[in-house]
C-alpha positions as CSV (number, residue, x, y, z in Angstrom):
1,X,-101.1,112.9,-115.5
2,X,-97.6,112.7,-116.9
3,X,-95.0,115.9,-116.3
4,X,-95.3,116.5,-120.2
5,X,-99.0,116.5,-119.9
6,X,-98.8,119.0,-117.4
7,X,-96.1,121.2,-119.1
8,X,-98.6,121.2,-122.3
9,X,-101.3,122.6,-120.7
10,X,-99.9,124.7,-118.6
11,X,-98.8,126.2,-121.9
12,X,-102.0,126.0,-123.6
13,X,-103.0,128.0,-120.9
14,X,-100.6,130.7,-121.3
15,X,-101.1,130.6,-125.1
16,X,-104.8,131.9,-124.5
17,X,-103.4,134.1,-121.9
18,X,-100.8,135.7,-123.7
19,X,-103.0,135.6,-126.9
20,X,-105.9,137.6,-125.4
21,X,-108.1,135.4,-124.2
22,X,-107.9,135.8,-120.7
23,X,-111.0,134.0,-119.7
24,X,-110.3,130.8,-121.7
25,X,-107.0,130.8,-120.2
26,X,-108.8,131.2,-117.0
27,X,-110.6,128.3,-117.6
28,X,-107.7,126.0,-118.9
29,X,-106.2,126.6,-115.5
30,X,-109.3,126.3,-113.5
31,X,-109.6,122.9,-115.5
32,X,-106.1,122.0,-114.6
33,X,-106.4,123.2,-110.8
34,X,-108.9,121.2,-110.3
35,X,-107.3,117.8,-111.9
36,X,-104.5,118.8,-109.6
37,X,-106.3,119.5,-106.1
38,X,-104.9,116.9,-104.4
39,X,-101.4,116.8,-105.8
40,X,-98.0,117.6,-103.8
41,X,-98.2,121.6,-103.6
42,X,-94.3,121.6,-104.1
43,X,-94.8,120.0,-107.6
44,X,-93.0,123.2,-109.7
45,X,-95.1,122.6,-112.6
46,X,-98.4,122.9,-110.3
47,X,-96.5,126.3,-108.5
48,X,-96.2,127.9,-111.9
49,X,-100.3,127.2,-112.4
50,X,-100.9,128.8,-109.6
51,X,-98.8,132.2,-110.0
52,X,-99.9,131.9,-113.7
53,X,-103.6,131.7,-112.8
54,X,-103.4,134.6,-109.7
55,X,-101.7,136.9,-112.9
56,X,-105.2,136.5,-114.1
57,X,-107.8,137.7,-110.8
């Protein structure tokens, strides 16, 4: 997945997030989580995910 790929979801996510809709921005960053499971944990853009998605619990 390209960085710009990333960066859009990521703020899809927040979009729902910050919109409202908690639980579908859950799930745009469960989705994206999950694509990224394997990826280099140091990766900002996958950092910002996670401390987006914990805002969330």
């Amino acid at each position: 997945m390209q960085r710009r790929t990333a960066s859009a979801q990521t703020r899809r996510s927040l979009g729902r997030a910050l919109s409202g809709d908690k639980s579908g921005a859950r799930k745009q960053y469960q989705d994206f989580l999950a694509l990224w499971q394997r990826a280099d944990p140091n990766i900002p853009v996958l950092q910002q995910a996670k401390s987006e998605y914990a805002k969330l619990q």
